[in-house]
GUMAR-209282 format. One record per residue: x, y, z of N, C-alpha, C in turn; chain; residue in one letter. Coordinates in steps of 0.05 Angstrom, whole numbers. Example, Ala and Ser with C-alpha at 12.3 -4.5 7.8 and 13.67 -1.06 7.14 Angstrom:
264;-114;156;246;-90;156;264;-66;156;A;A;
257;-45;142;273;-21;143;258;1;157;A;S;
This chain:
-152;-398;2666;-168;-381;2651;-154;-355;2644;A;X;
-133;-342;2668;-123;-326;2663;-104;-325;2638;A;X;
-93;-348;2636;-74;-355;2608;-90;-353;2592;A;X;
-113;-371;2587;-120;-367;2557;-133;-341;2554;A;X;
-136;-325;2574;-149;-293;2559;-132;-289;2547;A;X;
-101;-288;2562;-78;-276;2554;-76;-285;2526;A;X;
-77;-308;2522;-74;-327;2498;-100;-309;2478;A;X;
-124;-317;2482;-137;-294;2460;-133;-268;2453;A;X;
-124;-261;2464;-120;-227;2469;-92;-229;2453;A;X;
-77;-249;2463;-56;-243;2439;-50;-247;2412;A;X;
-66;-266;2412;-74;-279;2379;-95;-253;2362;A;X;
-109;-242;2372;-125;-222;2367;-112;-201;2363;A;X;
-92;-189;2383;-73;-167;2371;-60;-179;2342;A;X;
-48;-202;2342;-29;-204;2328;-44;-213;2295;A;X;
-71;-218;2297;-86;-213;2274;-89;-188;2263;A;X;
-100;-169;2283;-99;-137;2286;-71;-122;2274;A;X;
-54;-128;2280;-27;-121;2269;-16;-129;2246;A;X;
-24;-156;2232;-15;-167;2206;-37;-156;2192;A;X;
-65;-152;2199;-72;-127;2176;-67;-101;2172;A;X;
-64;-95;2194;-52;-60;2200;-26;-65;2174;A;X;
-5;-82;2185;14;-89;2153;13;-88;2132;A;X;
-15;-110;2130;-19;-116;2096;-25;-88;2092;A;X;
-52;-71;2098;-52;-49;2098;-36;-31;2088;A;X;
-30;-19;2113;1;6;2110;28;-7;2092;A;X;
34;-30;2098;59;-39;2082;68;-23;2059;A;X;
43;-26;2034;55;-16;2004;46;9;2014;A;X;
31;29;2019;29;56;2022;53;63;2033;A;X;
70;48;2041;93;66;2058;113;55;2033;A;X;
110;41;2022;136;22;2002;131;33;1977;A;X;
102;50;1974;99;58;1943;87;28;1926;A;X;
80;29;1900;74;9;1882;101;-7;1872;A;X;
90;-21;1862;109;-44;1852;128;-33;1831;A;X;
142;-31;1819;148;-23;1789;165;-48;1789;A;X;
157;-48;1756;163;-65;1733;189;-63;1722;A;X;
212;-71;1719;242;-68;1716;243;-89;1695;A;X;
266;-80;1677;273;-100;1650;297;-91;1655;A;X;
314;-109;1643;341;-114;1640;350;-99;1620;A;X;
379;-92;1628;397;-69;1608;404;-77;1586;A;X;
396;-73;1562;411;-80;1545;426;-61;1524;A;X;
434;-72;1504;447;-44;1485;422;-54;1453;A;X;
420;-25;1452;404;-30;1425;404;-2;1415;A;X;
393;1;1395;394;26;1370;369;47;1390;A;X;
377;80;1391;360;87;1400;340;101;1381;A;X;
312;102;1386;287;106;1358;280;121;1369;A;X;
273;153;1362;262;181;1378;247;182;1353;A;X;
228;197;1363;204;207;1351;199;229;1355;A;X;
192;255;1344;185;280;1342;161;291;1336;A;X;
145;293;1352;121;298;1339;116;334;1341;A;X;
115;351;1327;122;383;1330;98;395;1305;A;X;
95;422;1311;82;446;1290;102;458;1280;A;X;
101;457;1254;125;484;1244;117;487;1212;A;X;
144;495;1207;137;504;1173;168;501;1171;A;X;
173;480;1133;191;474;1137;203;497;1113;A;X;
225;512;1118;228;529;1087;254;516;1071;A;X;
256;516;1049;276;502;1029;291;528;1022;A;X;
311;519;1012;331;546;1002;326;555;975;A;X;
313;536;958;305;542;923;258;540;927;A;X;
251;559;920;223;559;923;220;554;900;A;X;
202;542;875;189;532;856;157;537;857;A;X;
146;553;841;113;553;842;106;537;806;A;X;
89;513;815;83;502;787;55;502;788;A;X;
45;505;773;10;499;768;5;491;736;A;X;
-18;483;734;-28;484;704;-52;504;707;A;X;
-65;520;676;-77;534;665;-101;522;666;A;X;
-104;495;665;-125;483;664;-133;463;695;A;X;
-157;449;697;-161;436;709;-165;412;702;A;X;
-156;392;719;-166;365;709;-157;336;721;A;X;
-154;316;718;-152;291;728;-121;284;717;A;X;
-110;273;743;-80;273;728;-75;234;725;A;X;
-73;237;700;-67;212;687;-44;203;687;A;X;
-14;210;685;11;211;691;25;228;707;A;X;
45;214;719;57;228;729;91;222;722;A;X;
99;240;710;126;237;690;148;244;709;A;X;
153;250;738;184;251;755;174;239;786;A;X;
193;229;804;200;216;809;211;238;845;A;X;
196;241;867;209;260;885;238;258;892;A;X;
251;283;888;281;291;890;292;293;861;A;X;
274;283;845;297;277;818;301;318;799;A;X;
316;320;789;323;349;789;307;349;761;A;X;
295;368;757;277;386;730;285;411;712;A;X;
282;413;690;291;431;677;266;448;668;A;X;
270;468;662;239;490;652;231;474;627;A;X;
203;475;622;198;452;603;191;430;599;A;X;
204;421;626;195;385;630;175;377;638;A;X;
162;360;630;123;356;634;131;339;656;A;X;
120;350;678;114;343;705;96;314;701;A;X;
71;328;698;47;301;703;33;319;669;A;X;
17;286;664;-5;288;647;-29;287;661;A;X;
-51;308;645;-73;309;652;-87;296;636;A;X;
-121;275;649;-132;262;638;-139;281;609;A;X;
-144;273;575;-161;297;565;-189;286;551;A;X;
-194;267;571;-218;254;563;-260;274;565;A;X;
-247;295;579;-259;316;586;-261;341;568;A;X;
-236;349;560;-227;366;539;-239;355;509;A;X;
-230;325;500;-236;320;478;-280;318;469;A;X;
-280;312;500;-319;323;485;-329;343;489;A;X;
-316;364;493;-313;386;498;-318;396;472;A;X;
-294;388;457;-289;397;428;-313;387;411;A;X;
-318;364;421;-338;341;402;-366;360;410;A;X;
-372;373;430;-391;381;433;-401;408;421;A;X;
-375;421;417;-375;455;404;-374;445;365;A;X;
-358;428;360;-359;415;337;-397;407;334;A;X;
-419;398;349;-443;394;335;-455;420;345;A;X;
-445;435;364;-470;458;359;-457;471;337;A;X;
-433;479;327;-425;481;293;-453;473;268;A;X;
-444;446;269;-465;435;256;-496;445;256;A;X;
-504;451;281;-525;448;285;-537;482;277;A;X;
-513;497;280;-524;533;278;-523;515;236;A;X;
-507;506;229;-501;510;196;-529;502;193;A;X;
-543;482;203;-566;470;184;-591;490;194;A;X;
-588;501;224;-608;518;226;-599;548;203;A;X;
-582;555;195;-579;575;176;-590;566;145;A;X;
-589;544;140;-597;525;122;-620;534;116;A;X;
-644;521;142;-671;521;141;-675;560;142;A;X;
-666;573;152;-675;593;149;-674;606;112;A;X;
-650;604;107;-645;609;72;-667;598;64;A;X;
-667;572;70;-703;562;48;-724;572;59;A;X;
-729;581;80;-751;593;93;-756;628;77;A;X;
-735;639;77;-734;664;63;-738;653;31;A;X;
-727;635;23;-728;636;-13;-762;627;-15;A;X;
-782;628;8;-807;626;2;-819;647;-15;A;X;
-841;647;-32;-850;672;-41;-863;684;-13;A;X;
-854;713;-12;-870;734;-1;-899;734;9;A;X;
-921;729;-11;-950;716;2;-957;702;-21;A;X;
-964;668;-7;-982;647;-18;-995;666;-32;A;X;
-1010;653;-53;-1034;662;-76;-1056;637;-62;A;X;
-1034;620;-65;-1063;594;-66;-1045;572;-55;A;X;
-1067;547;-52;-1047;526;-36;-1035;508;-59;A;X;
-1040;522;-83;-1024;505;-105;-993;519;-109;A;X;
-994;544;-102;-965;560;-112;-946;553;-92;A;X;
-956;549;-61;-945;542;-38;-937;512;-40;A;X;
-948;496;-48;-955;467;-62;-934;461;-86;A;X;
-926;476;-103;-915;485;-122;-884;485;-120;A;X;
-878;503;-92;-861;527;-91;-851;498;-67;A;X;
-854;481;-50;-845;460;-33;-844;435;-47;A;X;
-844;434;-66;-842;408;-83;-822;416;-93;A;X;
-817;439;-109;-800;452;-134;-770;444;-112;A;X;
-769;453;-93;-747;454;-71;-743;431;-62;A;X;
-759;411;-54;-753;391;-43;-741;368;-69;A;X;
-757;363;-96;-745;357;-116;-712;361;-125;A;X;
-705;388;-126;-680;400;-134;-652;396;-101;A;X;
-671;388;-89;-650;373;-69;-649;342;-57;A;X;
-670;336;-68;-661;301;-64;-665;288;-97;A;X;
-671;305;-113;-673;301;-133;-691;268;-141;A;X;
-725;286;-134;-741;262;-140;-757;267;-168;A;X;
-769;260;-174;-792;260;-203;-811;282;-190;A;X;
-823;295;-212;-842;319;-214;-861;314;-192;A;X;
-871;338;-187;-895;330;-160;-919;318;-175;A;X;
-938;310;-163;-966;300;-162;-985;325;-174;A;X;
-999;313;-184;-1018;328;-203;-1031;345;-180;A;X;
-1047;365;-191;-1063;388;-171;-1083;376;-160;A;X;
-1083;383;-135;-1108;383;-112;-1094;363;-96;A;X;
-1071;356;-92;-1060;333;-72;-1073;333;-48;A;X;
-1072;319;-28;-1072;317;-2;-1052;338;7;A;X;
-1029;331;8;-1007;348;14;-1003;382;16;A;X;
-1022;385;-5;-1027;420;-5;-1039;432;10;A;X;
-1063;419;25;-1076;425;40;-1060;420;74;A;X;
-1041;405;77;-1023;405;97;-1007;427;92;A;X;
-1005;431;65;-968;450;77;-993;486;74;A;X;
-1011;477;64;-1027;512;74;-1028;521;104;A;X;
-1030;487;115;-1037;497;154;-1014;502;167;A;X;
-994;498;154;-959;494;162;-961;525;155;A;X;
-967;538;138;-949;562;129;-978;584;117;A;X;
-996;590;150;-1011;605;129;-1010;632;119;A;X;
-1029;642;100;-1018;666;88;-1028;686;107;A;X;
């Protein structure tokens, strides 16, 4: 009996001790590291930094206008002379621009129009025949139709409520 205590007791330490190992082992040995083989190859650095880079020739270009750039006529590094059109700007913006100042043109000429015939009115109606008279006579001599309608039209009595005296 005395042996096999001895016998448990030693098997029991010696379980006790191979964990105490597994344990402490790597804490005293550090982690594993990972090793690759030496080889020769090209070395690739990277820089990643804040700065400002300055050139020895400064250039300030802008355009006068604003707009959508449709071309671009050079090529980075290629050398430029004063003069040389950089980039084109879209002028699809510009041209209804023009198209649009071109009808209010139009549009002041015919309102100056209507005012001239508005003034070449007589001064004050008499009657809804002279007024009757005086919008036929005008409208005739510009689309050039046949004499007006005999007196008392329908029409006279419209252009009296249009234009009263």
């Amino acid at each position: 009996m005395a042996v096999r205590r001895v016998a448990i007791s030693a098997a029991l330490a010696l379980v006790a001790l191979s964990t105490l190992a597994w344990w402490v082992w790597p804490r005293l040995l550090g982690e594993a590291v990972r090793v690759n083989r030496v080889e020769r190859r090209d070395v690739v650095q990277s820089v990643v930094a804040t700065g400002r880079v300055e050139t020895p020739y400064r250039a300030e270009i802008g355009t006068q206008i604003s707009g959508i750039v449709a071309d671009i006529r050079v090529v980075e590094g290629q050398n430029v002379k004063a003069g040389d059109v950089l980039i084109l700007l879209d002028d699809g913006e510009a041209i209804a621009n023009v198209e649009l100042a071109r009808a209010g043109i139009r549009q002041a000429e015919a309102r100056i129009t209507q005012l001239a015939e508005f003034r070449a009115f007589p001064a004050k109606v008499e009657s809804p025949e002279t007024l009757y008279s005086h919008v036929f006579t005008q409208f005739r001599a510009r689309n050039r139709f046949p004499p007006p309608p005999s007196r008392g039209h329908a029409f006279a009595g419209i252009a009296l409520e249009r234009f009263p005296t």
